[in-house]
C-alpha positions as CSV (number, residue, x, y, z in Angstrom):
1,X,21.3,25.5,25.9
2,X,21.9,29.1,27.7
3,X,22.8,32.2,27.0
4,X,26.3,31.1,28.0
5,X,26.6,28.4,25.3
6,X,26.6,30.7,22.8
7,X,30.1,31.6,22.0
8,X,30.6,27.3,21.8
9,X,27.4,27.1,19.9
10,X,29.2,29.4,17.6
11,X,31.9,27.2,17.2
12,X,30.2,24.7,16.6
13,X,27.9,25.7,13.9
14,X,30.9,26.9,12.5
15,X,32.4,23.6,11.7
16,X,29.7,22.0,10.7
17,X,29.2,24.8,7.9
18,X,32.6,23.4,7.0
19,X,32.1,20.2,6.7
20,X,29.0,20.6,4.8
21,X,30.6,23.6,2.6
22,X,27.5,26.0,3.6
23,X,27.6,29.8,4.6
24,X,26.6,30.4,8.7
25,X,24.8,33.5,9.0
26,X,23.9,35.0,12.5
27,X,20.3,34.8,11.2
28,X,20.6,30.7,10.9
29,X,22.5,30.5,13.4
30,X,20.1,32.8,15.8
31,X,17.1,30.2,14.2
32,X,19.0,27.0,15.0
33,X,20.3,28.0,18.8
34,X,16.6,29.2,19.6
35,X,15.0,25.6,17.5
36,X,17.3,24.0,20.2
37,X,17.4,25.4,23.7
38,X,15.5,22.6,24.7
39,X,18.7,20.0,24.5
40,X,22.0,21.1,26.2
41,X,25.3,21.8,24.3
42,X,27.0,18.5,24.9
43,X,23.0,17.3,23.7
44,X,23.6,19.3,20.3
45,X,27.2,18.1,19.5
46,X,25.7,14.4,20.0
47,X,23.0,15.1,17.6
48,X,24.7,16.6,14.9
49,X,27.5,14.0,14.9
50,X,24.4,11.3,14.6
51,X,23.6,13.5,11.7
52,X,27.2,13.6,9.9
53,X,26.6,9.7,10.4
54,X,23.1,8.8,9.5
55,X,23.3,7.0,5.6
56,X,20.2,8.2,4.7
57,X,20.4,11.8,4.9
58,X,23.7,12.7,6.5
59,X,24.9,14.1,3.3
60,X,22.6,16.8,3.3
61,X,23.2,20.0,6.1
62,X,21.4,19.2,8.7
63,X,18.1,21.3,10.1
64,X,17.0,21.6,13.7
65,X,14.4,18.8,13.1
66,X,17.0,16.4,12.1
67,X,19.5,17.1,15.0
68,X,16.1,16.8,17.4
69,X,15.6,13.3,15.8
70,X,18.7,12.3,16.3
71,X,18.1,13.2,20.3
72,X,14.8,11.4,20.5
73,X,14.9,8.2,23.2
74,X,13.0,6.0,21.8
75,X,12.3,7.3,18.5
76,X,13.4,4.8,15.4
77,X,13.3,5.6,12.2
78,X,10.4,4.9,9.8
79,X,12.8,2.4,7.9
80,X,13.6,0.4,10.8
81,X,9.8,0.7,12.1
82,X,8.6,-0.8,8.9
83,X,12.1,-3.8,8.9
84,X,10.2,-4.4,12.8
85,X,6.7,-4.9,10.9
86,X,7.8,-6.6,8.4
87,X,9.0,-9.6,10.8
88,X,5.6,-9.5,12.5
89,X,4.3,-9.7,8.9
90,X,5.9,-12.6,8.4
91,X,5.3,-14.4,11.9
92,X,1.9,-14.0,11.1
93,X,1.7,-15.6,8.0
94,X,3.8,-18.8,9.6
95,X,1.4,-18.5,12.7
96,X,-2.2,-17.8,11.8
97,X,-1.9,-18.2,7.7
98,X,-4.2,-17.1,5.3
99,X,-7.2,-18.7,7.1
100,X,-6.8,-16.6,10.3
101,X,-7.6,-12.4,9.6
102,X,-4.7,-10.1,10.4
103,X,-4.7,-8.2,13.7
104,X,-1.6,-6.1,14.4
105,X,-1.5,-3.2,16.9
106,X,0.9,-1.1,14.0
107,X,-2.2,-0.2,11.4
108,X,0.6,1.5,8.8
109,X,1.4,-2.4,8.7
110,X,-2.3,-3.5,8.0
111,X,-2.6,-0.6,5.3
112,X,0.5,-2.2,3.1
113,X,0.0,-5.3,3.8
114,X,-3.7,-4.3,2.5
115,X,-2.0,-2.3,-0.6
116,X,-0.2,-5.3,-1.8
117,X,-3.3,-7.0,-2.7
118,X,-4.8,-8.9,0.4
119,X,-4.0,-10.9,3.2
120,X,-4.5,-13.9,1.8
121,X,-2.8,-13.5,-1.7
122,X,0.3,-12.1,0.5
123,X,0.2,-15.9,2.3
124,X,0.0,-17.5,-1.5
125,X,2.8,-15.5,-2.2
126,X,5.8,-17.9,-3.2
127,X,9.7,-17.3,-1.2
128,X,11.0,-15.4,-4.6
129,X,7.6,-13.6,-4.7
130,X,8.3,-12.3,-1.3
131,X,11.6,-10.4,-1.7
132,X,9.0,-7.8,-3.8
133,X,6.5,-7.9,-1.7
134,X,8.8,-6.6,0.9
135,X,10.3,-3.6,-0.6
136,X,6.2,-3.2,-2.0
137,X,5.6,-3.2,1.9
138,X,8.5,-1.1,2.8
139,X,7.6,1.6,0.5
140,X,3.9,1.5,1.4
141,X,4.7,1.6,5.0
142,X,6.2,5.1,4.6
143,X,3.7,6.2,2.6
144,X,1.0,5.8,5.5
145,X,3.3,6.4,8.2
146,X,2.3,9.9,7.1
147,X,-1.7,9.2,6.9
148,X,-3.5,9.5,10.2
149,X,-4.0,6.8,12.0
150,X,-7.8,6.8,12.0
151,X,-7.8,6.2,7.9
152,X,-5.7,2.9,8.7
153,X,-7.5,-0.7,8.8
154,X,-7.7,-2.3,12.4
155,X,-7.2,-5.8,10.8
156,X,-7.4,-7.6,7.7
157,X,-9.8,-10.5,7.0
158,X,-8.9,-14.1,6.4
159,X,-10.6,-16.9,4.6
160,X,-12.8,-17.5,7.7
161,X,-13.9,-13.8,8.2
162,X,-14.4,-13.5,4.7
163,X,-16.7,-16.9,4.1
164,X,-18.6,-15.6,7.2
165,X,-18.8,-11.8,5.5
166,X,-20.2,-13.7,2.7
167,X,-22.9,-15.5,4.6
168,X,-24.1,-12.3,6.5
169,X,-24.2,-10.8,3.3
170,X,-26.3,-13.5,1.5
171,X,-28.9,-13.7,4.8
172,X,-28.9,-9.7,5.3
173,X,-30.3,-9.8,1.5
174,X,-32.2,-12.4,2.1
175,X,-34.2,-10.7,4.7
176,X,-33.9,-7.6,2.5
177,X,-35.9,-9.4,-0.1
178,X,-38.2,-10.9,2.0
179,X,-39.0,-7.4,3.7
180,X,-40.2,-6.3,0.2
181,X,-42.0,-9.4,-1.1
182,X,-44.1,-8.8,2.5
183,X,-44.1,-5.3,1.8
184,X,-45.9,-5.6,-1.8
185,X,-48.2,-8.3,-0.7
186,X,-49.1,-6.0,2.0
187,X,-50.1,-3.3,-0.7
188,X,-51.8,-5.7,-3.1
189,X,-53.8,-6.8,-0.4
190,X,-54.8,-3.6,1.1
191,X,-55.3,-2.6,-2.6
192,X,-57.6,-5.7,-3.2
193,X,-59.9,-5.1,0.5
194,X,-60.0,-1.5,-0.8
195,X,-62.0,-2.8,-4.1
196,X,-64.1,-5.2,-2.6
């Protein structure tokens, strides 16, 4: 917006203090015209009417961030983000099963599919079972669509990658014992020359 727009930009803050019975002071209204001179008038208008009709929080007045949003190519919301995961979620299960591990490039998915137990109990899950699981999932999604993304799991293991975990556990202790049986006959023989 410019300088120009003002008088409109009036206006229209105006009316939608009206519709949302709130008070439009020239210090809000000097906040929200400076929030948004990126985005033209016309820009503005389209964004606040996406506002007035958004179900989730168009009943509320809306604030600078939430008429940017609205203006964002591209951008989805993190309801529809997590519905999207969801189907991959699913696809997955039908595809690769509990046998295969969980790759998916969307690592809020892997953290609430990893918060609902496992990979593997999710694919045990039964058709009634899943109607839960999904509003578990859909909850959990927004919940780390707000943690950083270096926090999140890069996949989750299936029966294969876990059997195999298992084995590299059981040799990796293996040589771990080994190391210290060699370690303490080492001593007791150095301890025995020592006497002699």
């Amino acid at each position: 917006m410019i300088e120009s727009d003002k008088v409109d930009f009036k206006i229209l803050m105006v009316g939608v203090g009206e519709l949302y019975n709130k008070e439009i002071t020239k210090p809000l209204m000097r906040i929200y015209f400076s929030s948004l001179t990126n985005y033209s008038l016309i820009d503005v208008e389209k964004g606040i009417s996406a506002h007035t009709m958004d179900a989730k929080h168009g009943s509320f007045f809306p604030k600078p961030a939430d008429i940017a949003r609205h203006l964002q190519t591209g951008d989805i919301s993190t309801e529809n983000k997590a519905e999207l995961a969801w189907a991959q979620v699913i696809r997955e299960i039908r595809v690769t099963g509990s046998y295969g591990s969980l790759r998916l490039d969307d690592k809020q998915a892997l953290a609430a599919v990893k918060a609902l137990g496992s990979w593997k109990q999710l694919c045990a899950s039964t058709v009634d079972e899943m109607t839960w699981k999904k509003k578990e999932f859909m909850s959990m999604y927004e919940t780390y669509e707000k943690t950083p993304l270096d926090m999140l799991p890069s996949s989750l293991p299936g029966r294969i990658a876990l059997v195999e975990h298992k084995k590299e556990q059981a040799e990796s202790m293996t040589r771990l014992i080994d190391g210290v049986e060699s370690y303490r006959n080492n001593l007791i023989n150095k301890g025995v020359n020592k006497n002699e």
